[in-house]
C-alpha positions in Angstrom: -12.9 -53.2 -14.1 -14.9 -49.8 -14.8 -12.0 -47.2 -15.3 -14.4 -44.2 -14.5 -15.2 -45.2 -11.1 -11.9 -44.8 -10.2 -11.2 -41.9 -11.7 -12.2 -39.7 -9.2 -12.1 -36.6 -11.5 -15.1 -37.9 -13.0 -17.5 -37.7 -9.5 -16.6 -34.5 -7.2 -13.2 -34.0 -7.3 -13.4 -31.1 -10.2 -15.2 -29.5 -7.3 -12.3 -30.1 -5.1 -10.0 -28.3 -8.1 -12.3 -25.1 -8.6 -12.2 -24.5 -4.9 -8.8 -24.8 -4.3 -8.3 -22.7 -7.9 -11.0 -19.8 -5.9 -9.0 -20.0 -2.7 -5.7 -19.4 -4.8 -6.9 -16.1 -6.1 -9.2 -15.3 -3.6 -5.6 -15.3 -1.3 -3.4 -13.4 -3.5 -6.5 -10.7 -3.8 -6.3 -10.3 -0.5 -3.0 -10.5 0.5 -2.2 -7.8 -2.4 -5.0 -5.8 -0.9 -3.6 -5.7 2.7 -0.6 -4.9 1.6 -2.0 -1.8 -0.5 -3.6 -0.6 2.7 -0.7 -0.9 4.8 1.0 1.2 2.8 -1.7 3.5 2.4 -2.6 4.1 5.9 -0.6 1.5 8.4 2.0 4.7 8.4 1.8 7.8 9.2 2.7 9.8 6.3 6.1 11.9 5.8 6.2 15.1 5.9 8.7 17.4 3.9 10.9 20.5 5.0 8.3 23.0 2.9 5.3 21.3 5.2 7.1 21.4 7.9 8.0 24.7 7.3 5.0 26.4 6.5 3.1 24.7 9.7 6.0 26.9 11.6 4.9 30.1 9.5 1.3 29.5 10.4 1.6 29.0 14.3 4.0 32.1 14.1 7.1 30.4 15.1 9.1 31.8 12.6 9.0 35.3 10.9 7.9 36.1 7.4 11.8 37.2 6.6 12.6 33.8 8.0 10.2 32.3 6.0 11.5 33.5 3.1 15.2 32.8 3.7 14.1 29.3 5.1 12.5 28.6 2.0 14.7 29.7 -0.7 17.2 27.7 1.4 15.2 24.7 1.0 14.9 25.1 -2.9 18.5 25.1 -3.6 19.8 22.0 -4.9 21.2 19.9 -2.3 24.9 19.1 -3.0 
């Protein structure tokens, strides 16, 4: 009986191996790329108090001593 015939490593089936190997990576590439995105731009980004706070300067909603007091209060260390 001819041992390489049945071995079926020995026709196409490395083929079989290298794509399913491709398909492996190929997934976790773009699975870990997705999830990059997402992050990236599936949310919409947080702003902090200064942000916030100097958006309220610049449409005027707050005063320029109120500014200042607003912002020294957000530097101090929170407790």
């Amino acid at each position: 009986m001819n041992h390489m015939a049945n071995n079926w490593y020995f026709g196409w089936g490395w083929i079989l191996w290298l794509g399913f190997v491709f398909l492996t990576f190929s997934s976790f590439g773009h699975w870990g790329y997705s999830y990059r995105m997402h992050r990236l731009y599936g949310s919409t980004p947080r702003k902090d108090a200064i942000h916030i706070l100097n958006e309220r300067y610049a449409r005027g909603e707050v005063t320029r001593a109120q500014f200042i007091e607003m912002k020294a209060d957000i530097a101090k260390p929170q407790s």
